[in-house]
Every structure is written in C-alpha cells, then in structure tokens.
N, C-alpha and C positions, 0 to 999 in steps of 0.2 A: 651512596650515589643518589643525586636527588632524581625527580622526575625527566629534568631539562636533561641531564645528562643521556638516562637513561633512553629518551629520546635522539640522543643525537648518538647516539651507541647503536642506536637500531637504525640509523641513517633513516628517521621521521622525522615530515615535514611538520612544519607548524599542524597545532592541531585543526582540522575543517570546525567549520563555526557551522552549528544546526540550529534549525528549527523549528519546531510541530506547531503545525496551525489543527485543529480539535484537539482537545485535552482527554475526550472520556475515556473509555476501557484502551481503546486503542491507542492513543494519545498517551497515555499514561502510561505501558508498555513500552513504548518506542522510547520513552524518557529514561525509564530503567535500563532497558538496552546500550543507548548510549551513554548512560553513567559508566559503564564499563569498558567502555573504549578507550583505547591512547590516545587514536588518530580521529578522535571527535570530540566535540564539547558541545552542551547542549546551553545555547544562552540564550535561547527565546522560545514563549510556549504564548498561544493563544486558544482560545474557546468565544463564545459568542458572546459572554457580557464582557473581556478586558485580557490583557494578555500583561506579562512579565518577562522582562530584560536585563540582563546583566551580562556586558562585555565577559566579564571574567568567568562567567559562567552560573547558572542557574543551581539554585540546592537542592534536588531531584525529590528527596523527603518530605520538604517543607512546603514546594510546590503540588506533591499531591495532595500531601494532607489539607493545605489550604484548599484545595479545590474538592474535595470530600466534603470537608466541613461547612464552608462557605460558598463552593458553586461557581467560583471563577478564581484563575491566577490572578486577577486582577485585586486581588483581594489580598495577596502576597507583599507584606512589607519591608522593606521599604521602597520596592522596586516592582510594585503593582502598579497597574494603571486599569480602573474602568472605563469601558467603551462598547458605543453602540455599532463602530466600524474599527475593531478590533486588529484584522487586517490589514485594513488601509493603514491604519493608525501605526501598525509596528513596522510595516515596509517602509515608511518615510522616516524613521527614528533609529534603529537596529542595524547593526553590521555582521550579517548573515551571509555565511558563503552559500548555503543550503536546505530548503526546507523541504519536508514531509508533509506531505498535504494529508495528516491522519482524520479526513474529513468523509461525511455522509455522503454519495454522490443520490441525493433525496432533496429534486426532480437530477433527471439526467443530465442536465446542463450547468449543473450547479459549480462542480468543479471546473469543468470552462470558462465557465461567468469569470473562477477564481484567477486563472489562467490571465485574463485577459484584465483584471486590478492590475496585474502583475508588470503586464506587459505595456499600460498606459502608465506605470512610478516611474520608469527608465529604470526599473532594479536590474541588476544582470547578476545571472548567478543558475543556481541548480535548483531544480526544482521536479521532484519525484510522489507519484501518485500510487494507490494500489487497489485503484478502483475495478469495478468486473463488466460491468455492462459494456457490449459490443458498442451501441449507439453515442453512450459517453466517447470512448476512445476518439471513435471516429470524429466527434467532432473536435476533436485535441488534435487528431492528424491532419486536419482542414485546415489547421491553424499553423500551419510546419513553416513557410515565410516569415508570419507576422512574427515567431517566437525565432528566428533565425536574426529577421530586424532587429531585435529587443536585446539580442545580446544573452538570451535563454535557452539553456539545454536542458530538454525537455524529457524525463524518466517514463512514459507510462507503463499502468497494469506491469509492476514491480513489486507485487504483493508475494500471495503463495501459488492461488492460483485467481487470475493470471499471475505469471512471476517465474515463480522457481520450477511451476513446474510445465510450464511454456516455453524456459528456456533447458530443462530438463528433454522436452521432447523435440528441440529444437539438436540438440545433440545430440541422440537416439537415433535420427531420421539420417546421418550420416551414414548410418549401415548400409541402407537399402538404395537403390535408383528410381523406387516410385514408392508415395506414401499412401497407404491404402486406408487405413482411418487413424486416429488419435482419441483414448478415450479416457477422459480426466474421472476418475471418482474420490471425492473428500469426505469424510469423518469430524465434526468439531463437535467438540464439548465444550459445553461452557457451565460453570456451577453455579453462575448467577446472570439471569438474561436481562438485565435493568444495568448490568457495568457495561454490555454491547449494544443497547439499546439501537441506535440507528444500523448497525451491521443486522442485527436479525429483523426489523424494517426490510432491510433492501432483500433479505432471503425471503420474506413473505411475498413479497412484490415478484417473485418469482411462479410460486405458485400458481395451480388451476382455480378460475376466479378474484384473481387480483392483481393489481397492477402497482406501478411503483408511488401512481397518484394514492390510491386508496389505500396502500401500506402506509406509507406517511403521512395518513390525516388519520391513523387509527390512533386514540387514546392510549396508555400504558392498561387499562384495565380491559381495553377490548383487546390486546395482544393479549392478556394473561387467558382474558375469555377463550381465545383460539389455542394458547396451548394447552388449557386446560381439558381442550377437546383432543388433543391430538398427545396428551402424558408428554409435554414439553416437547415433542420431539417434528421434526419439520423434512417430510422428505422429498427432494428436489430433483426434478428429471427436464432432460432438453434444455439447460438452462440456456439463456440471451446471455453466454460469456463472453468475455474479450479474447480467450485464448483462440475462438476460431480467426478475429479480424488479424489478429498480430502474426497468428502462424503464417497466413494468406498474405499479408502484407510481404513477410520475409520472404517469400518464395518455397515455404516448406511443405503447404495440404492448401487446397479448397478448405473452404470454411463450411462448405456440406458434408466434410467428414471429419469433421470435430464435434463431439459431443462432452457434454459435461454436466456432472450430476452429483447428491452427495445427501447426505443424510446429517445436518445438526440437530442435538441433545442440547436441550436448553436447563437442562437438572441436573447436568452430572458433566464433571471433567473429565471422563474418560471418553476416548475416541467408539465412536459405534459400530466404525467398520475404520480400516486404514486407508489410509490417502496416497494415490496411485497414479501414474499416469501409464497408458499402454499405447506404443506407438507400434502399425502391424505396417507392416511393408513388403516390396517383393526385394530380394537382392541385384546386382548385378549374373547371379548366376542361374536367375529365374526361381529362387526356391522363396517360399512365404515365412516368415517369420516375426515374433512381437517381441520386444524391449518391453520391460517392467522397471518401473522409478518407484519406488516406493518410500514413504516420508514415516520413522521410527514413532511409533504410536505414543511416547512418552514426551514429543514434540507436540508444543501447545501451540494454537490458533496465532495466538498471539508472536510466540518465537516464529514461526516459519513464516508471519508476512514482514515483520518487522525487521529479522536477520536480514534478508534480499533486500528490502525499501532501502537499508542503508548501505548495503553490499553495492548497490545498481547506483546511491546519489555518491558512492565514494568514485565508481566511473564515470556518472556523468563531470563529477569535479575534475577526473582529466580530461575529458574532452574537451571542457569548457576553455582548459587551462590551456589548450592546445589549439584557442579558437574556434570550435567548432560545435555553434550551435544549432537550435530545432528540435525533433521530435523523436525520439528513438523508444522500440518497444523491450519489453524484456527475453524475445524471441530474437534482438540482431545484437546487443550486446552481452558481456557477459559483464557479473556482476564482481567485483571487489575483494574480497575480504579483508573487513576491516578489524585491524589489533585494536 
C-alpha cells in the first residue's frame, strides 16, 4: 500500500502545505517535526538572508545542513533563492496553506510588523505564532478586523507556554466557579545556547535590569559574559507572559492572578525543575482546591512548543476552511493533533 492509499484508508485530507519563517534552533525543530507527519508537508522555510521552496516538499536534512554550513536555505540547490526581503519574497511565490512564524519577537512589534506583510500580499491562509510577551499579543489582537479582512486566521502564543499550557489551565478552570490564581513554572535545558540564540535574548530581556531593547543589542560574547556569571543558568520571576492577556481575554482569570516564572540552563539538556501549570480555585461547593498540569521532564523545549504551534495551525486550517477568520488565542481553542 503506497502513501496515497494509506492516506485515503485513514480518510486524510490532502496533506496542509507548511511553512517556517526563522530557520535557527527553533525553525529547524519545527522542520523535523513536520517531517514526520502525514497530515503535513513542509515546503517552505525562510531565515533572513533567503528562503527555499518546493511544492512537492522541502528535504528536511539537506535544508538543515545547508543552513548550518552556509547560514541560509537560500543557499539550498536547486531551489534556494537569496534575499534581503526573504518573506516578502516567498509570500508572493509559494503555495502555502500555513506558516509558523518560528521568529524572534526582538523588538515586540516585530512579529506584528510580520503580520501585517502578510495581511497587505492578499495571502489568505493560517498563520500561527509562539511568541510570550503580553504587549506583543496584544498588538496582534488589535489587529482582529484587519486579519478577519485579509482572509487570515490568526493562531497566537501557541507555543508551550503561552500554548499548551494556557490551554492546559484553560481546562483545569472548569472545576471551580471562581479562579483564584494560575501559576506557570518552566524548566529548559538547553545544551547549547548559540542553536537558541534569539529565544534566550528575549529570556534576558526578562530579567532585573534589562529590557528587551538591551537583550538584543547584546553581542554573542557579552551573553557568554552573563552566563558566565550566572554558570549558564537564567532565573526568571514575574515574567510580562501572554498567558495572563489570553487567559483574561477568554474569560478564564484577571491577568493579576497570573504569574509565570521558570528557570533556563543554558549548559545542560536536562530540565532544572519541571514544567507545571497550577490553577487554585474555589468549587461550586465552596471548597478551595488546585489542578496540577505537569509537562514529562524528558520533553524537550523544543517538542513541547512545536507539537502545539502545529497542533493549534492544523485548527486554525479548519476554521479557516470553514470561513472563519481573525485572532484566536491558545486559551479559546483547542489544538489538533496532528498524524
């Protein structure tokens, strides 16, 4: 039985046509990811010097390694192309039902800017984010008309967290009739901090004394400078998440009792603590109680934002399919799973 069949044995549709706009750690996960899929193919990738297309689908090995060795898909033969508007350039060329925006959100507008390329090509189609900052979102939910005009269903903070575990204490909050706080704690490991480079950027910009400007004007040597004061390790309290605006949006918490906080290792792939969500509520019977979500410690940074980004853009491709564009967070729907 070939593939076609066994597709139509399992009553799947054509397969969703993907696309990742960044290529680095995170870009490059999201590719391996969907190599493995039925119900995806991945035939476009871009990064900031050139991006790579192929209807019939992209060679997931040869696109990394090209882009290890050389620094951009564009460099991928015979179906590279160099460019200094990389994006621009593949939305006018490419037949994409859906892309991944595995992009730096370094300034916070930057993803919205991307948004809004998007929404001036006349491209229609899905398009899913897994960005963290509150301020970000919001400006992507500002935009809920203009991306409803354009013909665009819009995923945001579909990551881990925001994402899975947003829409984790969005189900949790079910038990109770009032939510009394929601409390996110994360764990990453990472074995090498130059494959995440703009992702541990936006976790500095976190920190006490720095912001998201001065994380991203810091050189690669004055990061090492900093972990090298802190033995790689980065620890984060109060963060400016999206998971408070999305819960708030849904109707689930104030965003005054949402906190989120977490601990990345920047030396080591093992988790430094586990990744958790606790939502404490009262029930309908008056008694106080907390829901525990917890994310198996042998799940990497990279699986748990990636599995959802494309869990969340295989729903937005039915809603799309169904008409029904604009802004949705990963707190109102749920996400996919995609074979």
């Amino acid at each position: 039985m070939n593939s076609e069949q066994i597709k139509n044995s399992l009553n799947i549709s054509p397969a969703i046509r993907v696309g990742v706009l960044g290529f680095g750690g995170l870009g490059q996960a999201a590719a391996k990811v969907v190599a493995g899929k039925q119900e995806m193919i991945l035939v476009a990738a871009a990064d900031q010097k050139g991006y790579a297309y192929a209807a019939d689908g992209l060679n997931t090995e040869a696109s990394i390694a090209t882009y290890q060795s050389q620094g951009s898909v564009g460099y991928l033969e015979p179906i590279g192309t160099l460019t200094n508007q990389s994006i621009q350039d593949l939305i006018e060329i490419a037949q994409v039902d859906g892309y991944f925006l595995a992009l730096p959100n370094l300034p916070n507008d930057f993803i919205p800017n991307v948004a809004k390329e998007f929404i001036k090509s006349g491209w229609r189609g899905v398009l899913v984010d897994a960005i963290k900052r509150t301020t970000a979102v919001e400006q992507l939910l500002a935009m809920k008309e203009e991306l409803q005009a354009a013909g665009i269903t819009y995923m945001t903070g579909c990551g881990a967290t925001p994402g899975l575990l947003t829409a984790a204490a969005a189900l949790a909050a079910q038990s109770y009739a009032e939510i009394h706080q929601v409390e996110i704690t994360f764990g990453v490991g990472i074995a090498n901090w130059e494959a995440y480079r703009a992702t541990v950027r936006e976790d500095i910009g976190h920190m006490p004394g720095y912001t998201v400007e001065t994380a991203r004007a810091m050189t690669d040597a004055e990061v090492e400078a900093l972990l090298d004061k802190t033995n790689g390790v980065l620890t984060l309290t109060n963060m400016e998440h999206a998971d408070d605006v999305m819960l708030e949006v849904a109707g689930i918490v104030g965003r005054d009792r949402v906190t989120v906080g977490g601990v990345v290792d920047t030396r080591n792939p093992k988790k430094p603590l586990s990744t958790n969500v606790k939502v404490t509520g009262r029930t309908f019977e008056g008694k106080i109680s907390t829901h525990t979500f917890t994310l198996g410690d042998e799940t990497s940074m990279a699986a748990n934002v990636c599995g959802p980004a494309f869990g969340y853009l295989k729903a937005g491709r039915q809603l799309h399919q169904r008409g029904i564009y604009g802004i949705f967070t990963a707190a109102e729907i749920m996400p996919q799973f995609v074979r």
